[in-house]
Residue, then its C-alpha position, 0 to 999 in steps of 0.5 A: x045341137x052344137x054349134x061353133x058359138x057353143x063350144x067352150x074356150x081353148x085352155x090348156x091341157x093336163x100333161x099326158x092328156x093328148x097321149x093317152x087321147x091317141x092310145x084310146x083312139x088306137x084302141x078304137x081304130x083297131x075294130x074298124x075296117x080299114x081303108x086304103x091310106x093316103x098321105x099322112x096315113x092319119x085318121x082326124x077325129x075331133x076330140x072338143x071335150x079335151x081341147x084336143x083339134x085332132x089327133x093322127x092315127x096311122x094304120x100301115x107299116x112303119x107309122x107310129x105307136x105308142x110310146x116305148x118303156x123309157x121314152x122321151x118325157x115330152x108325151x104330152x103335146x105343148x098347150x094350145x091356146x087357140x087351136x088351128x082346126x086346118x093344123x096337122x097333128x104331129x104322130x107319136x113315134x114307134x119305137x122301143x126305146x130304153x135308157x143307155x144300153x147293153x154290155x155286148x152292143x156296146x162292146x160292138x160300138x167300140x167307141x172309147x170314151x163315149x156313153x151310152x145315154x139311150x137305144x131304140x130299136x125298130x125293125x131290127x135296128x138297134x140305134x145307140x146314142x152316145x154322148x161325151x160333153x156337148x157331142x153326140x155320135x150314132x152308133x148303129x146295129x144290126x145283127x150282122x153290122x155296125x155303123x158308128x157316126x162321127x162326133x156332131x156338135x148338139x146345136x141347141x138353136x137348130x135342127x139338123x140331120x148328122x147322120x143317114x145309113x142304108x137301113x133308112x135310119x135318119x138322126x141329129x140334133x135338135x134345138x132346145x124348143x123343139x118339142x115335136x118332129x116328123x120326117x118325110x121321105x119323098x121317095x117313099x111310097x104313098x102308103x107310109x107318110x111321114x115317120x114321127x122321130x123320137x127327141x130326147x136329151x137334145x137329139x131326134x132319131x128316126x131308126x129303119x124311117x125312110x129309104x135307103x138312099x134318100x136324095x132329099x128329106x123333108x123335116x116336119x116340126x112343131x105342133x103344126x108340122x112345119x116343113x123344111x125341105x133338106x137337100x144336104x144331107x150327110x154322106x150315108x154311114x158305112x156299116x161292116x159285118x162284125x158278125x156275118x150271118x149265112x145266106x138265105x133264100x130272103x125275101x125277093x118280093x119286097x126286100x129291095x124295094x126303092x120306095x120302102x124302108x130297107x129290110x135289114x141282113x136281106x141275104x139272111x132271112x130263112x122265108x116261109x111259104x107263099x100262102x094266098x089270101x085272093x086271085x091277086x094276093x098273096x103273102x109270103x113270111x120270113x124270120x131273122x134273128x128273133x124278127x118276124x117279116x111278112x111281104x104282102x103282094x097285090x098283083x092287081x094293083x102292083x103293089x109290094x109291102x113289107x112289114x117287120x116286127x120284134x113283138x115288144x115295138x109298138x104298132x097300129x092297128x092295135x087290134x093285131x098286137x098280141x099281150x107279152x108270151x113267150x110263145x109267139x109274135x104276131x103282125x098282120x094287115x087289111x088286104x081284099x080292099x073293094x069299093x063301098x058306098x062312098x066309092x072308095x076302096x075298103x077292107x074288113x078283112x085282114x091276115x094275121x102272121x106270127x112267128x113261133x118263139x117256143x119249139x114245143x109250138x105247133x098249131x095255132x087256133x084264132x077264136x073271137x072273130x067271124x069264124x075260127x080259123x087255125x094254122x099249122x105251124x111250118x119252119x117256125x111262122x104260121x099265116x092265118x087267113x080271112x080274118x074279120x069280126x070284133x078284132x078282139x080275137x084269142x089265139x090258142x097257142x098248141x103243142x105237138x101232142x094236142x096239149x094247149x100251151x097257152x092263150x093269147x089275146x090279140x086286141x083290146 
């Protein structure tokens, strides 16, 4: 058997070791049952056979993914030659990400002058970064508003926040040497832990990361996750309604939740029906503008939560992401959590949401797991129940006339 005298040297790791370590952990996680996060919402695995100490995998909203198309080249962690196995482990960011930006968001940003040198998206923001010389500037969408920074100076022997909105989207420059950063808001709820930034070309952004209104963040840098507590933080950008959406019914439950991530357009979103999933469980969807979201209420243990997807971010646990179609987004979570052996409360079972991207779809039928389980399709979204089993399901996707449209596989 091993001991600690049997384990090899520290040495340095291969460029996109840690990255893929963390996608194949994912990929793992996604077919265990979940337990109730805590702060941090990480699961430590010990990986000694690539040098590795730990890596973090979140399981809830908002935590991070893997890496979108086009994302910063530092998906590698920085070498370490002698690992600190009480060290925290920095999580990859969760957002889709792409180099400069499109003709009509930029048009909206009528910022003259200034380029475009990437977007990334989450939950329905879309954060543009501008750039002209050694300056930079946000300019912020939403379907409905924009919101455009003032010129900030890159600061490349420090880090500081430039810019804060509404929809709890934090960014500003970095200094040249930081290689990792996270962002925590002590306002939130315990369930989210800290939002992992993406850094690219001497900036961090973190769009749709913490609360609205943040008093104070903290700034975790480096490998280690070193904080620093940040309690000036630039007055919140002000966005206008350049394209004004009609009001809906919204999503009440979780919408203005103060411990939250803001929910984008609130006033906008047309809700489906509640479904309930126990005695104290429910969960009700909504749509917007391609977007799919879903509020999951636990009366028991008074709890609201809110989840966003675009189906192209990344997101965790992967066992609820679907392959690329043009027929349906999907997003779910654990709910039922009793207590197990150890006394902590657990889950094996889990809802899946989806959105309706094409007209022609009508029922869905999910395969793979415990039992089939199917779901009409009403105003465009669909909840299926009581999912449990391998958590490499396969959804199959049904027309109005009986006829399969397609398959889709969710999972692994």
């Amino acid at each position: 058997m091993f001991d600690d005298n049997d384990l090899p040297p520290a040495r340095e790791l291969p460029p996109g070791v840690r990255g893929q370590a963390r996608q194949r952990l994912g990929e793992g996680i996604a077919g265990r049952p979940a337990r109730p996060a805590r702060t941090g919402l990480a699961i430590a695995v010990t990986a000694a056979a690539v040098g590795v100490t730990a890596v973090g995998v979140p399981i809830l909203a908002n935590g991070p993914g893997p890496q979108g198309v086009g994302a910063s080249p530092i998906s590698s962690g920085p070498p370490i030659v002698e690992p600190d196995p009480d060290a925290s482990t920095a999580p990859e960011p969760r957002f889709n990400l792409r180099d400069g930006a499109t003709a009509d968001d930029t048009k909206r940003c009528a910022a003259d002058g200034w380029k475009p040198a990437f977007t990334a998206s989450a939950n329905g923001v879309t954060l543009i970064t501008l750039s002209s010389g050694d300056k930079v500037r946000f300019c912020e969408l939403t379907p409905e508003t924009v919101a455009l920074s003032a010129p900030a100076d890159k600061t490349p022997t420090a880090t500081r926040i430039t810019y804060v909105s509404p929809t709890g989207t934090v960014a500003g420059t970095v200094a040249d040497d930081e290689e990792y950063l996270s962002i925590k808001d002590p306002a939130m709820s315990e369930d989210f832990g800290e939002a992992a930034a993406e850094i690219r070309d001497g900036v961090f952004i973190a769009p749709n990361s913490v609360t609205a209104s943040p008093k104070s963040l903290t700034l975790l840098s480096g490998w280690n996750l070193t904080p620093t507590e940040v309690t000036s933080l630039p007055a919140p950008a002000t966005p206008h309604k350049d394209r004004p959406q009609p009001d809906r019914a919204g999503l009440t439950d979780c919408a203005a939740r103060p411990d939250g991530t803001p929910l984008i357009d609130a006033h906008a979103w047309q809700p489906g029906a509640p479904v309930a999933l126990t005695a104290t469980e429910r969960v009700r969807t909504a749509r917007y503008a391609g977007l799919l979201a879903f509020c999951l209420v636990d009366d028991e243990r008074e709890t609201a939560r809110l989840d966003v997807t675009d189906g192209s971010t990344p997101a965790y646990p992967v066992g609820r992401v679907a392959e690329a179609n043009p027929y349906v987004i999907v997003n779910g979570a654990f709910y039922h959590f009793v207590p197990n052996e150890q006394g902590d409360l657990s889950s094996d079972t889990e809802f899946i949401a989806g959105l309706a991207t094409d007209d022609r779809v009508a029922r869905v039928v999910l395969t793979g797991g415990d039992q089939p389980i199917d779901a009409t399709v009403t105003d465009g979204m669909f909840v299926l129940p009581g999912v449990s089993g391998p958590h490499r399901y396969v959804l199959t996707v049904v027309a109005v006339d009986g006829t399969t449209l397609t398959t889709v596989k969710i999972g692994g």
